[in-house]
The first five atom37 places (N, CA, C, CB, O) and aatype in JSON, in Angstrom:
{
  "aatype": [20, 20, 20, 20, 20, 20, 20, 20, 20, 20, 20, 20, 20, 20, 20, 20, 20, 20, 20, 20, 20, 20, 20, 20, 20, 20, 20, 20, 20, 20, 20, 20, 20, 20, 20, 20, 20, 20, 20, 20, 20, 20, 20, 20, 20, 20, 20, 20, 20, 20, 20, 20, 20, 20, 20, 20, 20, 20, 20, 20, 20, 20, 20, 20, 20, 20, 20, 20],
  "atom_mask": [
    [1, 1, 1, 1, 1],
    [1, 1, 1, 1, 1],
    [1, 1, 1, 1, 1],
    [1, 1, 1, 1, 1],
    [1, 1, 1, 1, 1],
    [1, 1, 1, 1, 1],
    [1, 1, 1, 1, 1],
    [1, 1, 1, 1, 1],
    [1, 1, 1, 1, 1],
    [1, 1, 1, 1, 1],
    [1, 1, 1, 1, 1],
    [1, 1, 1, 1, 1],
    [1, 1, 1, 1, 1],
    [1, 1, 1, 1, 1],
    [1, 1, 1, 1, 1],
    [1, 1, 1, 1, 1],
    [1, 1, 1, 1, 1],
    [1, 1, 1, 1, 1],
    [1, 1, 1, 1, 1],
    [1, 1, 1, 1, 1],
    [1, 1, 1, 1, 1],
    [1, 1, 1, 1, 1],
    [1, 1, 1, 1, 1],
    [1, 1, 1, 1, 1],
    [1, 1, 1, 1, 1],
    [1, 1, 1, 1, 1],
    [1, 1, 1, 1, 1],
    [1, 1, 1, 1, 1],
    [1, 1, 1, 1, 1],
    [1, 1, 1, 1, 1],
    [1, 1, 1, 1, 1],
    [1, 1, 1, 1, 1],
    [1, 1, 1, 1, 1],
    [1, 1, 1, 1, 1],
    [1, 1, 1, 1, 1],
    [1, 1, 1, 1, 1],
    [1, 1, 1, 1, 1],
    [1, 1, 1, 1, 1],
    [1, 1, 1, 1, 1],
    [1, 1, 1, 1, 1],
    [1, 1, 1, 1, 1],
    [1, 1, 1, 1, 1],
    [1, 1, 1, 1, 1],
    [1, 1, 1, 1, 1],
    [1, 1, 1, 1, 1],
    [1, 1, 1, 1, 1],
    [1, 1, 1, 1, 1],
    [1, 1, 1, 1, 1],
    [1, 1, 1, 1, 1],
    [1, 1, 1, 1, 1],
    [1, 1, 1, 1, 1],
    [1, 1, 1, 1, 1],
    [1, 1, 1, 1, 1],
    [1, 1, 1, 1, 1],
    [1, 1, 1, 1, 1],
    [1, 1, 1, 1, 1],
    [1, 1, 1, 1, 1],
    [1, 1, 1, 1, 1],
    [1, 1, 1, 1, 1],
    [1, 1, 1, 1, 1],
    [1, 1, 1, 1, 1],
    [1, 1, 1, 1, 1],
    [1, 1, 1, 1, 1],
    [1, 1, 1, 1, 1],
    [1, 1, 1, 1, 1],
    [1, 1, 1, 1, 1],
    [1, 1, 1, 1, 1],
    [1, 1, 1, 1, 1]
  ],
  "atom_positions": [
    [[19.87, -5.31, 9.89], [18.49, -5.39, 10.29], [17.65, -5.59, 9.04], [18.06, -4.13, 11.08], [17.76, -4.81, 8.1]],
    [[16.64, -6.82, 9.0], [15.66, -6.77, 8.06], [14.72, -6.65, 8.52], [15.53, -7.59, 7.32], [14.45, -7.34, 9.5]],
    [[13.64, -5.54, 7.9], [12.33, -5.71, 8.33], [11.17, -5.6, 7.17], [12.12, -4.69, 9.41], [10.92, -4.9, 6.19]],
    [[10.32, -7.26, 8.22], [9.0, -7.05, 7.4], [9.27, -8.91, 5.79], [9.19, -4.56, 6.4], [8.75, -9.5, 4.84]],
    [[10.19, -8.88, 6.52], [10.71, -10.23, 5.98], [10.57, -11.85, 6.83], [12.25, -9.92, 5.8], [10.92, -12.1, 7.98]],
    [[9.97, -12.75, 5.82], [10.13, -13.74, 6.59], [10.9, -15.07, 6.03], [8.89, -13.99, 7.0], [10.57, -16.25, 6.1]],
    [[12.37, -14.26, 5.3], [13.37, -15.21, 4.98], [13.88, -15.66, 5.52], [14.04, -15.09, 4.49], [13.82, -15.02, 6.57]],
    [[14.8, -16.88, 5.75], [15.41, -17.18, 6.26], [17.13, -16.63, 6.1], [14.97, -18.2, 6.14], [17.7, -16.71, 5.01]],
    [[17.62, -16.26, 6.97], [18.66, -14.75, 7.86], [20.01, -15.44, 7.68], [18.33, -14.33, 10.07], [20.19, -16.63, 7.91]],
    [[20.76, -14.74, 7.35], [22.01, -15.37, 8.07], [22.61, -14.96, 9.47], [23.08, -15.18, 7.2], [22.21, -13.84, 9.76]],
    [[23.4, -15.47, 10.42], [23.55, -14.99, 11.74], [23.67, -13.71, 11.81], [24.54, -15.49, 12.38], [22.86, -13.2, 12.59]],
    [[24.46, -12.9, 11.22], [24.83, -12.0, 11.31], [23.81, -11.26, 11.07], [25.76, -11.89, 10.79], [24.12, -10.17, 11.57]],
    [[22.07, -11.11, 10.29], [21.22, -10.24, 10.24], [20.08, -10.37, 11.59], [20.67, -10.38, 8.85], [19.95, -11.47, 12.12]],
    [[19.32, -9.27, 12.07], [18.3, -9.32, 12.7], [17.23, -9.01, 12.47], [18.41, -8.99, 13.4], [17.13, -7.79, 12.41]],
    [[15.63, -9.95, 12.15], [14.69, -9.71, 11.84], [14.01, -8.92, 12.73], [14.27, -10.61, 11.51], [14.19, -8.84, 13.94]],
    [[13.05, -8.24, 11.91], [12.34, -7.34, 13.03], [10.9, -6.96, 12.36], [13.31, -5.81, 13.44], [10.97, -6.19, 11.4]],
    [[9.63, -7.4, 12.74], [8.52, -7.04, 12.17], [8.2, -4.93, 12.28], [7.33, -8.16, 13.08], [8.37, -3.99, 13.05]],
    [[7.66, -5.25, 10.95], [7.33, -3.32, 10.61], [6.3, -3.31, 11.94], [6.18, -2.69, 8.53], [6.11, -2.14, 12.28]],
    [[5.77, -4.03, 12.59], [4.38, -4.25, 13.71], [4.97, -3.87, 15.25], [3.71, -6.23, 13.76], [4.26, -3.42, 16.15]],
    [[6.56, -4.16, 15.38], [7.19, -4.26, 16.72], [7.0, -2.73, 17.39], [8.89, -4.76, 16.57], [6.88, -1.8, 16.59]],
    [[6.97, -2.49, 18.55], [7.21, -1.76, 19.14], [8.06, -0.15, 18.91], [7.53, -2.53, 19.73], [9.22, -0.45, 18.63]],
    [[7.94, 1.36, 18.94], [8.94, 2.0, 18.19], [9.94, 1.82, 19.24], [8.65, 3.51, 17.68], [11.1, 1.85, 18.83]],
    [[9.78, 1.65, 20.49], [11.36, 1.54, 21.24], [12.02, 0.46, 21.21], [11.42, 1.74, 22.63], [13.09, 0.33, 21.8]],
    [[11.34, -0.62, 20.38], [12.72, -1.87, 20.0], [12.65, -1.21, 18.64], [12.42, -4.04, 20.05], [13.59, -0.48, 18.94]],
    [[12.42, -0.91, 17.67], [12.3, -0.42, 16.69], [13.64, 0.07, 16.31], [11.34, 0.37, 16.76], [14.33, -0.3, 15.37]],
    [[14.0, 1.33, 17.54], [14.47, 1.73, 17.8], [16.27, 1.54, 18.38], [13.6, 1.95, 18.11], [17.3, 2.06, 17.95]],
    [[16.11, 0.84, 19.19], [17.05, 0.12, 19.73], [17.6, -0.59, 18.4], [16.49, -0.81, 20.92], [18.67, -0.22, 17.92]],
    [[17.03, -1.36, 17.96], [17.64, -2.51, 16.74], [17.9, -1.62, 15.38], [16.31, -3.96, 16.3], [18.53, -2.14, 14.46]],
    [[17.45, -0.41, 15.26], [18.33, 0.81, 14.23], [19.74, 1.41, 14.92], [17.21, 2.4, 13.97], [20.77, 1.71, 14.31]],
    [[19.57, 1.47, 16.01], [20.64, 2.67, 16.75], [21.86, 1.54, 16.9], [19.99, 3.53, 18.65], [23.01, 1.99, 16.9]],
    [[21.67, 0.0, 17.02], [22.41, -0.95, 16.8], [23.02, -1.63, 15.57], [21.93, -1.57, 17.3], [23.96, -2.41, 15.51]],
    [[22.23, -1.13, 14.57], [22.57, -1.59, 13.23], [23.5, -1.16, 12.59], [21.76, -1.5, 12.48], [23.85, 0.0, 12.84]],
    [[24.26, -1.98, 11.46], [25.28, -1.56, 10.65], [24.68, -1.0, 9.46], [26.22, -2.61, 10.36], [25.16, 0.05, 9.02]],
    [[23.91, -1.42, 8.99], [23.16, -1.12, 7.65], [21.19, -1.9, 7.57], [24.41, -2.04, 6.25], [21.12, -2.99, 8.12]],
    [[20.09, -1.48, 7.07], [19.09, -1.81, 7.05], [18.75, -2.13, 5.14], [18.35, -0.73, 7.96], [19.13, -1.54, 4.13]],
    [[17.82, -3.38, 5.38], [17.48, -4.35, 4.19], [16.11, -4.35, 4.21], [18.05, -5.85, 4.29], [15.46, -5.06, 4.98]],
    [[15.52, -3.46, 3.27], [13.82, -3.68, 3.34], [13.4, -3.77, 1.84], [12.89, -2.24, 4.14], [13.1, -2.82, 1.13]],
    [[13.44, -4.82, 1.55], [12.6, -5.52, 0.55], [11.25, -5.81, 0.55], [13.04, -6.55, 0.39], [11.0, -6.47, 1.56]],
    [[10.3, -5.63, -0.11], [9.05, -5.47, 0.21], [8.52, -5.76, -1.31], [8.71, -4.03, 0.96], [9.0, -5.21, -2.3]],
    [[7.16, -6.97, -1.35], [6.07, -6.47, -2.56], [5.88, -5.34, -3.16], [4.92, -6.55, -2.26], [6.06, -5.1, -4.35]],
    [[5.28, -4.21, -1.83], [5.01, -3.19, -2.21], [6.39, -2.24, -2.38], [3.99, -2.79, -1.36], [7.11, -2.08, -1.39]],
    [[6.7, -1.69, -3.51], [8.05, -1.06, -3.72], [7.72, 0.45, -4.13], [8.96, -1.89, -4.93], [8.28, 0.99, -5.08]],
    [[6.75, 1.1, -3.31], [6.95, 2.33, -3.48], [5.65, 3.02, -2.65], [7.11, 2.62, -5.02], [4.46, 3.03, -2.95]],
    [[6.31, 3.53, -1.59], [5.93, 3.35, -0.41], [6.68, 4.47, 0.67], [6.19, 1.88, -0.16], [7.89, 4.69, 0.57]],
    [[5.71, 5.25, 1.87], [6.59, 6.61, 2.4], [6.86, 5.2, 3.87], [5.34, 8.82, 2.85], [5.98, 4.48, 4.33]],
    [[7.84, 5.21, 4.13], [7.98, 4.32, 5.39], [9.01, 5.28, 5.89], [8.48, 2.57, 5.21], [9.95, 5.91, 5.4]],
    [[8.35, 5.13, 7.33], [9.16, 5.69, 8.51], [10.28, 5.55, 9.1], [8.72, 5.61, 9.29], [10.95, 6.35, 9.76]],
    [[10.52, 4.02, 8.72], [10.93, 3.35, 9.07], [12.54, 3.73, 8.32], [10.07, 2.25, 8.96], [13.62, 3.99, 8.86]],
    [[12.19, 3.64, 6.98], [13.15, 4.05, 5.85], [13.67, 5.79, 6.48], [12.13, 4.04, 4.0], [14.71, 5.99, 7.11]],
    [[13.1, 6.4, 6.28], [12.76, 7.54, 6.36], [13.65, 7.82, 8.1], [10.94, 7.63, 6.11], [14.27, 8.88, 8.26]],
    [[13.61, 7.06, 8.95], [14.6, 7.57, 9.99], [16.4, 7.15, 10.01], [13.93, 7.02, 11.34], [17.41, 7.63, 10.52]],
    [[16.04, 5.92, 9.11], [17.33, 5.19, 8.98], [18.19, 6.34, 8.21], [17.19, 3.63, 8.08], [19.36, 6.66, 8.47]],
    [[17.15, 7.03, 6.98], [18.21, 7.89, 6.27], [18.6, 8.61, 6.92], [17.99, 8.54, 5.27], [19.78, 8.88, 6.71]],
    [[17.87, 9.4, 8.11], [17.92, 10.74, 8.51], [19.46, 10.53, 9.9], [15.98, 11.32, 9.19], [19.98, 11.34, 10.66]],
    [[19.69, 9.01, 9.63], [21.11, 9.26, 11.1], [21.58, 8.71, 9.74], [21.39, 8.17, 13.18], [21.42, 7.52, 10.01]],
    [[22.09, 8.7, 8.38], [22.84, 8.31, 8.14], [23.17, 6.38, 7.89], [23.29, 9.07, 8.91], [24.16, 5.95, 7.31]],
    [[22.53, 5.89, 8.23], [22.28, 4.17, 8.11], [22.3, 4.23, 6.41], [20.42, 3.41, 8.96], [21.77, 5.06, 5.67]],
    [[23.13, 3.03, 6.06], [23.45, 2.45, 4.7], [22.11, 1.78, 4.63], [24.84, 1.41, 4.55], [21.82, 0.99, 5.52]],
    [[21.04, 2.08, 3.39], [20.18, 1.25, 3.19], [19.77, 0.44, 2.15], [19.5, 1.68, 3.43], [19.84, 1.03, 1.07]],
    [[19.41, -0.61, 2.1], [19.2, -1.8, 1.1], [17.88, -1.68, 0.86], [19.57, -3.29, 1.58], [17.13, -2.1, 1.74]],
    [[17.28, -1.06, -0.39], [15.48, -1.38, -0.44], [15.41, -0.99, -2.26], [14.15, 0.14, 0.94], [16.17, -0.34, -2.97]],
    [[14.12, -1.72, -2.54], [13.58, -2.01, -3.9], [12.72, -1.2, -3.26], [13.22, -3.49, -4.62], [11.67, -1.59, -3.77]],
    [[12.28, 0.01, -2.2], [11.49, 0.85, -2.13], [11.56, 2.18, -3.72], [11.84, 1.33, -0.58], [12.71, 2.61, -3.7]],
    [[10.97, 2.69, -4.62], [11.39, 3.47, -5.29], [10.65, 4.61, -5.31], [11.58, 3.01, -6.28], [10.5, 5.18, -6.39]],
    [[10.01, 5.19, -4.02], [9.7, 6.42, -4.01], [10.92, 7.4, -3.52], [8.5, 6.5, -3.22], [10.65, 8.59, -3.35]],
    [[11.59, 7.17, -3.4], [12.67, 8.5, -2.84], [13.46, 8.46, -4.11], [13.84, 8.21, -1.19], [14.37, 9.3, -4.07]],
    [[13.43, 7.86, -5.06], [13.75, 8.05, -6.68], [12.99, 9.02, -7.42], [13.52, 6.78, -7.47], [13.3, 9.38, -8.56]],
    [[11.94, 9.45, -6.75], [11.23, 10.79, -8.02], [11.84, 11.94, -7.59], [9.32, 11.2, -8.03], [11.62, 13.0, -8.16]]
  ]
}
């Protein structure tokens, strides 16, 4: 799952705007193998981040607030 990206994906990833809904939100975490959030802003409290850790989800991010 990437979110908040408007790269172009390979098949195997699913985009998903930070704007969508929390019950697809939802659905497309509880389905995921691992989450990719690359972002401008790189330090930052996201929820988003922040639930993925909390089941355990492998995560990919240049976020660097959970580094202090």
């Amino acid at each position: 799952m990437v979110v908040g990206s408007s790269i172009k994906l390979p098949h195997f990833a699913t985009y998903v705007s930070d704007s969508e809904s929390y019950v697809q939100i939802m659905k497309l975490i509880m389905g995921s193998k691992a989450l990719i959030d690359l972002s401008e802003n790189n330090y930052y409290d996201s929820g988003i981040l922040n639930m993925c850790y909390s089941i355990g989800l492998p995560i990919i991010s240049n976020n660097h607030i959970k580094l202090a």
